[in-house]
C-alpha positions, 0 to 999 in steps of 0.5 A: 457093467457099462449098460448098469451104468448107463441105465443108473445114470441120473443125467437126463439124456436126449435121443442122439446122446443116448444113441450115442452112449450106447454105440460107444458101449457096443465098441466097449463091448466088441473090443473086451478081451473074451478072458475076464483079468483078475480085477474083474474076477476079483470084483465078481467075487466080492459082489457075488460074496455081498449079502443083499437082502430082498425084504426088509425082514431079511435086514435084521439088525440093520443099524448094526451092520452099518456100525460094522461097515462104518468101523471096517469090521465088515471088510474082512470077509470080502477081503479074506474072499478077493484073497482066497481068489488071487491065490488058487482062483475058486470057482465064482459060485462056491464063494456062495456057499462059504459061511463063515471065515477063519476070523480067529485066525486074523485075530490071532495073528494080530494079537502075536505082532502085538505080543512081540512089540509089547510083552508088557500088556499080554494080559490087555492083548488076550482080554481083547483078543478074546472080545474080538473072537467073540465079535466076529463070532456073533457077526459070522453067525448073525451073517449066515443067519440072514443068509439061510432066511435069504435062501428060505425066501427065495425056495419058498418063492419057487415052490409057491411059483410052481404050484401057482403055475401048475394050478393054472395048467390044471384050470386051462385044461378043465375049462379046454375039457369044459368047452368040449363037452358043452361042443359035443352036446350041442353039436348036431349028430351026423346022422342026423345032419344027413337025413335032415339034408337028404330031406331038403333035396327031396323035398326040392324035386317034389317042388320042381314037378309041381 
């Protein structure tokens, strides 16, 4: 987190500062209990839950998911995940796999205190309760949409990854092939080599008594 900080700082920094932020990272670093505490846990679980689309055909309806945020409809997720942490403490990556939230629940619960505070307006709760479920249903489902066209992406990105890689293994060893081939071709025979300097040492002593 620290070294993010840092390398997001926008102050302009010269040598001896920076030599000097990063020594006071490293006596952070050194000093930090091995065993993460709960806030940090917690602020894992949030970022690990936050949804961050890598193209802009991920962001599908952008200006509507910052209403969301914008009205705090957004937050339940990631508080419902920091809750879910405090109590049993889930393992970090199974937040990853969670797709949709009992939101219902919330609601409900919600609508009761209202029940009990004003019995006169049941008819009003239960019309919005129902436009609320509806809501966050559609969040939810547009939520995990996105989150299977991220998944998608990145799938794709590997395969497309591997087969560019094993294309280049396959051409780096045809050519190693090719350069072999044109060697031996153009490669004396053995035999050859030794008649022809068996020869030059015949033809050295013929020399030599004339």
């Amino acid at each position: 987190m620290e070294l993010f900080e840092f390398v997001t700082d926008p102050r302009q920094l010269n040598d001896e500062q920076v030599d000097a932020m990063l020594d006071m990272i490293q006596v952070q670093v050194e000093d930090r209990p091995t065993t993460k505490t709960n806030e940090q846990q917690v602020e894992e679980a949030v970022f690990m839950q936050t949804f961050i689309p890598s193209s802009l055909g991920q962001v599908l309806n952008s200006e509507r998911d910052q209403l969301a945020y914008a009205e705090g409809r957004m937050e339940k997720t990631l508080s419902a995940a920091i809750s879910r942490l405090e109590v049993s403490q889930p393992r970090l990556m199974d937040l990853l796999n969670v797709d949709e939230l009992d939101m219902d629940a919330l609601d409900d619960s919600d609508d009761d205190d209202d029940d009990d505070d004003d019995s006169d307006d049941d008819d009003d709760d239960d019309d919005d309760s129902d436009d609320d479920e509806e809501t966050d249903e559609e969040e939810t489902e547009e939520m995990y949409k996105q989150r299977m066209a991220f998944r998608q992406e990145r799938r794709e990105a590997r395969e497309q990854a591997k087969a560019a890689e094993r294309a280049e293994l396959k051409a780096n060893k045809n050519r190693v092939k090719e350069e072999k081939r044109e060697k031996r071709a153009s490669k004396i025979p053995k035999h050859v080599k030794k008649r022809h300097k068996k020869l030059s040492k015949q033809k050295k002593k013929d020399n030599m008594h004339y």
